[in-house]
N, C-alpha and C positions, 0 to 999 in steps of 0.2 A: 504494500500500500504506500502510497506516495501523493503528501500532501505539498500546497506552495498557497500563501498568499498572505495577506496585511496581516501584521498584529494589532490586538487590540487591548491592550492592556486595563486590568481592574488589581485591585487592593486584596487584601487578603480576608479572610473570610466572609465569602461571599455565601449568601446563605439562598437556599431554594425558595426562601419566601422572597427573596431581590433578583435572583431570577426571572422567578413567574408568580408574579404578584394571586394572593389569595385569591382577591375580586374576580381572578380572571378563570378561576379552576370549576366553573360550571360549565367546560366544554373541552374536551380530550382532542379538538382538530388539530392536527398540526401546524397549520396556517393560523389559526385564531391565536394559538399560542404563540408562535414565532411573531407575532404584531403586537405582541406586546412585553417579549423578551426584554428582559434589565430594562423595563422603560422610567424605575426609580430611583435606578442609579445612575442613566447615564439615558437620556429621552432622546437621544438623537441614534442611540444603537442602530435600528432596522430601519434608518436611512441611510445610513454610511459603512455599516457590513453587507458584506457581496459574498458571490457564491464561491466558496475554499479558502474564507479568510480565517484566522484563528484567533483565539483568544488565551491573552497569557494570563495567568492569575497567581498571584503572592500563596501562603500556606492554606489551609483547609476549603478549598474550594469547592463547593455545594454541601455547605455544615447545612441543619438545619433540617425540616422534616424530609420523611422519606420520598417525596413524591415523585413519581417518575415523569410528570410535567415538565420539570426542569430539562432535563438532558433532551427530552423531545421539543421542546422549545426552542432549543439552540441549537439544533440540528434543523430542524427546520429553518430557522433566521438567517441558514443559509454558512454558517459557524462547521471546518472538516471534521478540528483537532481541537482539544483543549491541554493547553499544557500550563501546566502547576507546578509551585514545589510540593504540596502533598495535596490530598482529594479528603471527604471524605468519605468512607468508609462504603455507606451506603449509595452516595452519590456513583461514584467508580463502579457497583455493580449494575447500576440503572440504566449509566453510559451505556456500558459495552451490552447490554441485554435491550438499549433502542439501537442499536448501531454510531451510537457517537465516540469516535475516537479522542482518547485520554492518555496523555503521559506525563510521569512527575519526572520533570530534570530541575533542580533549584538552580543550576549551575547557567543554563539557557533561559530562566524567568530572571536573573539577574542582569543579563549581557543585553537583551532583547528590547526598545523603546518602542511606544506606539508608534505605529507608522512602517516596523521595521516590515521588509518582506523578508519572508518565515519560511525554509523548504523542509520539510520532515520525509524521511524516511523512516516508516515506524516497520519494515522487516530488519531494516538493520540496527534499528534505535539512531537512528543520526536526524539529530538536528541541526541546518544551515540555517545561520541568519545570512541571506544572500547581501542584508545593506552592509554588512562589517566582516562580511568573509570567515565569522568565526562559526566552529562547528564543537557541536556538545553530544555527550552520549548519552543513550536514555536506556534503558532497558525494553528492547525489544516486543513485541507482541507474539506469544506462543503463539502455534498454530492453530487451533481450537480456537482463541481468542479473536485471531485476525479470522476466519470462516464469519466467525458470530457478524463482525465489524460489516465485510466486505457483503454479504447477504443482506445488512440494513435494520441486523436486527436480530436477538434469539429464536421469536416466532418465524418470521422467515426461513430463519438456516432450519428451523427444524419440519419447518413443513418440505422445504426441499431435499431437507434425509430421508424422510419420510414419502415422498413423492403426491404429495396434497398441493393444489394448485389454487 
């Protein structure tokens, strides 16, 4: 998998209610949500994120309730990759089970400015920031995990092991 495009940097604990705000959770669309992605933190989000831009984030990125909103939000707004120094916990498993791809490198959320353009290779864990030539390592996506990613989602992969259409 091979992702490229703008960063967008946010603060550290960003929590799933700033995400996708509560108000908004009387509708699972993908589109309804992605239209009102981080719009409390930052109201100009889903006009100035474009399709395979990424977002960087400082430590525990999606603390906060479990809801799987969030990572479908930002997947939708059009957001590849999300990279972090850490996630958490519950967040990271929500990601990779809608299909949103997550890596924690503290080392690349440090080097990385708004604006920068961002190239990830998440088979090899390599992260390029292409504006400063600097490259960071991440820890890889097992194979299982990249299937999950690259299908768009756990119900996907598994309906296609399955061979359910």
């Amino acid at each position: 998998m091979h992702f490229k495009g703008t960063a967008h940097r946010y603060g550290r604990d960003i929590d799933t209610d700033v995400i996708i705000p509560a108000r908004y959770l009387n509708s699972s669309d993908p589109e309804w949500l992605a239209a009102h992605c981080l719009e409390d933190l930052d109201k100009d989000f889903v006009k100035k994120v474009h399709k395979g831009d990424i977002i960087v984030a400082e430590e525990n990125f999606g603390c906060g309730s479990s809801r799987e909103h969030a990572p479908i939000a930002i997947k939708a707004a059009g957001v590849d990759v999300v990279i972090a120094k850490s996630f958490a916990r519950i967040f990271y498993r929500n990601s990779i089970n809608t299909g949103l791809a997550i890596m924690e490198c503290p080392e690349a959320v440090d080097a990385i400015k708004q604006g920068d353009v961002v190239d990830v290779d998440a088979d090899a864990g390599v992260i390029t920031n292409v504006t400063t030539g600097e490259t960071f390592k991440a820890q890889p996506f097992p194979p299982f995990i990249r299937e999950i990613i690259e299908e768009g989602g756990l119900i996907n992969r598994t309906r296609k092991v399955l061979g359910i259409e």
